[in-house]
C-alpha positions as CSV (number, residue, x, y, z in Angstrom):
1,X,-2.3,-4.9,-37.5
2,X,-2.7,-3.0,-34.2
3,X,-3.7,-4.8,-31.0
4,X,-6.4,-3.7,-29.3
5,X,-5.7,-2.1,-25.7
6,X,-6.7,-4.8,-22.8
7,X,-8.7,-3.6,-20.0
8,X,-6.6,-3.8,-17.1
9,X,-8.3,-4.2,-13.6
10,X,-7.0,-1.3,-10.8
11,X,-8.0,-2.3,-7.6
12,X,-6.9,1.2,-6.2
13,X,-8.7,2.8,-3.3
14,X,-11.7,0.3,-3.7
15,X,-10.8,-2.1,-0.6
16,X,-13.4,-5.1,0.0
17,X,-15.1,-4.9,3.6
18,X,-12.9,-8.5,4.3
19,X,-9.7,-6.5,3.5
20,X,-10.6,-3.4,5.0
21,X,-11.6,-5.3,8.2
22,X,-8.2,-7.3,8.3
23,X,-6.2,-3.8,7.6
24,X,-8.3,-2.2,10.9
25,X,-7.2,-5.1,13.3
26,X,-4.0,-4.9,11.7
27,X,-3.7,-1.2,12.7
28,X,-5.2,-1.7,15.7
29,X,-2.4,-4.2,16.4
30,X,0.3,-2.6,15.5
31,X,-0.9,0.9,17.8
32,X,-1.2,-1.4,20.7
33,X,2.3,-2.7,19.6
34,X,3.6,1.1,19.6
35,X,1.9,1.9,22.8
36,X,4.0,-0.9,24.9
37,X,6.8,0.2,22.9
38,X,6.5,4.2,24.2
39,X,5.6,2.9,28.0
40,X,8.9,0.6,28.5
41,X,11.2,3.4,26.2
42,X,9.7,6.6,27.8
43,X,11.5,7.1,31.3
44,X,10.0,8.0,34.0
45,X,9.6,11.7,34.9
46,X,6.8,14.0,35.5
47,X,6.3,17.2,33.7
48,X,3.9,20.0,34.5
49,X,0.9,20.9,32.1
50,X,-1.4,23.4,32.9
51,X,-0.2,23.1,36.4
52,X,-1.0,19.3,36.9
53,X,1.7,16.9,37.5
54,X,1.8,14.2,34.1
55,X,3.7,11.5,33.8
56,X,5.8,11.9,31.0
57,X,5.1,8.4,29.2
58,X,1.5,8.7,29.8
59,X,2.3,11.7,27.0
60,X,2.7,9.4,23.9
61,X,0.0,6.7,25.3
62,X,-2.3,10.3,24.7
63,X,-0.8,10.8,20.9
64,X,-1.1,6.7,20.1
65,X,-4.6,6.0,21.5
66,X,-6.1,9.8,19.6
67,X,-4.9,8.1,16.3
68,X,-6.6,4.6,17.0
69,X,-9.6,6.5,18.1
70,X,-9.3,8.3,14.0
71,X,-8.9,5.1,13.1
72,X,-12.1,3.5,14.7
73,X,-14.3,6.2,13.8
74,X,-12.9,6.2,10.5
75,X,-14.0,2.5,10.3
76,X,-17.4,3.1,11.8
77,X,-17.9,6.1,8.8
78,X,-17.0,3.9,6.2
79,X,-19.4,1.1,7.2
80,X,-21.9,3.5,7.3
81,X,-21.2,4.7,4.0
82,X,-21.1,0.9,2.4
83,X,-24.8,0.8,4.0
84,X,-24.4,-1.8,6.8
85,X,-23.6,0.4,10.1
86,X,-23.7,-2.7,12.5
87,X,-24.6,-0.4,15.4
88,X,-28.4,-1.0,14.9
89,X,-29.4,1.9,13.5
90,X,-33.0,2.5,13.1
91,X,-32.9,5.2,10.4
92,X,-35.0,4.4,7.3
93,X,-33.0,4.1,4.2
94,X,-36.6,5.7,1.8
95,X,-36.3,9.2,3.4
């Protein structure tokens, strides 16, 4: 007698909005975390770009705050996608 193959439940890719919120602030966390870590690390020094003076730690604060700005729109797109935007969009959903 052969056993018939249980379905087994994947949750893969497929995060709940509650665990997809808690992983944002977690992220969010965590690059503000990063950032204080690069500003007390970094020495101080200046370096020229493009001809304008730069600190040379505001250079990572630059890197760290592009990738929590990805992450913030990232969130924004995939509320959008789940259908509940929270920005008060007016768009009709029948067109």
């Amino acid at each position: 007698m052969r056993e018939e193959p249980r379905q087994v439940e994947r949750k893969g890719l497929k995060s709940t909005g509650s665990d997809l919120d808690r992983k944002f602030w977690m992220a969010l966390t965590l690059y503000a975390v990063l950032a204080v870590l690069a500003w007390f690390t970094v020495g101080e020094g200046i370096v020229l770009v493009s001809g304008w003076r730069v600190e040379l730690r505001l250079l990572p604060l630059v890197v760290i705050g592009g990738m929590a700005l990805k992450t913030v729109l990232a969130r924004h797109a995939e509320k959008i996608r789940r259908g509940g935007d929270g920005g008060g969009g007016t768009t009709p959903k029948s067109l």
